[in-house]
N, C-alpha and C positions, 0 to 999 in steps of 0.2 A: 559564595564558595570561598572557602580559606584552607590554603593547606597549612600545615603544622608541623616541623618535623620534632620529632623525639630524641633528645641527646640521651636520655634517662633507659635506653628500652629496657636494663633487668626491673628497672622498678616500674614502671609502666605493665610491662608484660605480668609483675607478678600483679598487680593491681586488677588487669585483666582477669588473667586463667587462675587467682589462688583467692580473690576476695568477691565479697557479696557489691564490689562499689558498680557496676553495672551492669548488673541481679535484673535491673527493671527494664531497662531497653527489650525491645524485640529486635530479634533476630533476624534479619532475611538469608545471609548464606553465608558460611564459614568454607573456607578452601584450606588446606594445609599439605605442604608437601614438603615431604620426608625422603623413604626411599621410593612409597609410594605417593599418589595424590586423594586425598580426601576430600568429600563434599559434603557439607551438609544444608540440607535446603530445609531452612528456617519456618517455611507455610505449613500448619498442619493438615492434617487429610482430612478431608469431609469423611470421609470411610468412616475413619478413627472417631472422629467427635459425634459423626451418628451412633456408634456404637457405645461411648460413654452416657450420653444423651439417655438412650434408650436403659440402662445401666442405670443410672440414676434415677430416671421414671419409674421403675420397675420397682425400685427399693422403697420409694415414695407409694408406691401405689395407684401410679398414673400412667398414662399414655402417650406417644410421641405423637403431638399434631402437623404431620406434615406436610398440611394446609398454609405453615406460616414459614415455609422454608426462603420464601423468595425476602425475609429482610436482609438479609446476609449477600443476597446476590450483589455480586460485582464488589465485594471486599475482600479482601487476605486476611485470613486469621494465622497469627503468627505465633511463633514460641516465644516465649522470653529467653535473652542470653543465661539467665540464672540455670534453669532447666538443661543447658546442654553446653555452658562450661567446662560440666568437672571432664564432659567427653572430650573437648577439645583440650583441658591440661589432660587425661590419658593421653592423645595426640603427641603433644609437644613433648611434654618430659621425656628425661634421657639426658644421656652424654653427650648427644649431638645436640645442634640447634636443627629446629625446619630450614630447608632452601628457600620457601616461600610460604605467606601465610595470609589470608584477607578473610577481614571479618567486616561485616557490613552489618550497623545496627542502627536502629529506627528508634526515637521517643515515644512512650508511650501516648499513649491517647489523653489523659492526665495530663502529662508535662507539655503534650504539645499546645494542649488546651492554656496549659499558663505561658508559654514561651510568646503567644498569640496575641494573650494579654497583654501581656511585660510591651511588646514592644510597641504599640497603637497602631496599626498595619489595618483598622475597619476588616480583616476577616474573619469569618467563622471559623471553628474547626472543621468542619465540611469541606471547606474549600480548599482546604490544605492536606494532600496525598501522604505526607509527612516529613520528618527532618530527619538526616541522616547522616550518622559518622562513619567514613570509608578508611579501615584502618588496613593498613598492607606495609607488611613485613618481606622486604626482599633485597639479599645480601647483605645481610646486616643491617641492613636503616630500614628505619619505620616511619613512617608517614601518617597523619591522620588530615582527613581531606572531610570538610561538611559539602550537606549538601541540603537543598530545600526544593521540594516539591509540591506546586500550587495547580488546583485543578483548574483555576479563574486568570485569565489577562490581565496584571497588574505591571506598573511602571513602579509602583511603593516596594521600593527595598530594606525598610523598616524589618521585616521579620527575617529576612537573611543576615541582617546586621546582627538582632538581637539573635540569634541562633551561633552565628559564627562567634560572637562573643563571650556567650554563656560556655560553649563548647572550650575557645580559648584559658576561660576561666578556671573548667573542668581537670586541663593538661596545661596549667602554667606549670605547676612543679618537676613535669616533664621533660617540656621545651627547653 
């Protein structure tokens, strides 16, 4: 775990909320508070992706098997920050700045897969819950905090190193 602070936040924030550079992360929760408080919880709804599913089967010509529902058991399907961005710059923009603001985003499945590689840590993707940047905006300073979570009892700090660094890398023009 490393935290970060940002001396940079207009250009950070616009990096954030006005460009595609962290389009690919998933989302777990965005908070923002104004005059009111906002949340947005990042997990999509089973609800929803059943009914897409079915939407898509329909148009194809096929049927939903939901005989095979249980691969999905016990994972989070998430949004991507791309998808619900531009809600969060509606959010912030304005004359004022937010009182506070945290956005919590996860590597994709993909990048985590390489970050795994990159650093030689012997895990699989499986064994890793994921990586994650905790960014929070309040009173003016902004913080970015990593963080890694492993499903397996390891002593090998190998992939929180290679995480916190790649992440370092990410916001050196920042800091």
């Amino acid at each position: 775990m490393t935290a970060i602070e940002i001396t940079d936040v207009k250009g950070f924030m616009g990096k954030l909320l006005a460009s595609d550079t962290f389009d690919e992360y998933l989302i777990l929760e965005a908070v923002i508070t104004k005059a009111n408080t906002f949340t947005i919880d990042g997990r999509l709804s089973e609800e929803y992706l059943a009914e897409m599913n079915n939407e898509v089967l329909a148009a194809a010509g096929a049927e939903n098997d939901d005989s095979r529902s249980g691969e999905t058991a016990g994972t989070m399907r998430l949004q991507t920050w791309g998808n619900v961005r531009n809600i969060c710059y509606d959010l912030v923009k304005g004359k004022t700045l937010p009182i506070y603001m945290k956005v919590v985003l996860q590597s994709s499945a993909a990048a985590t897969a390489d970050i795994i590689s990159r650093s030689g840590a012997g895990l699989s993707p499986e064994d890793v819950a994921g990586l994650y940047i905790n960014i929070t905006y309040d009173r003016r300073e902004l913080r970015c905090v990593t963080g890694t979570s492993i499903r397996t009892f390891t002593l090998d700090k190998s992939l929180e190193h290679e995480w916190d660094g790649y992440v370092a890398r990410v916001l050196k023009e920042y800091s």
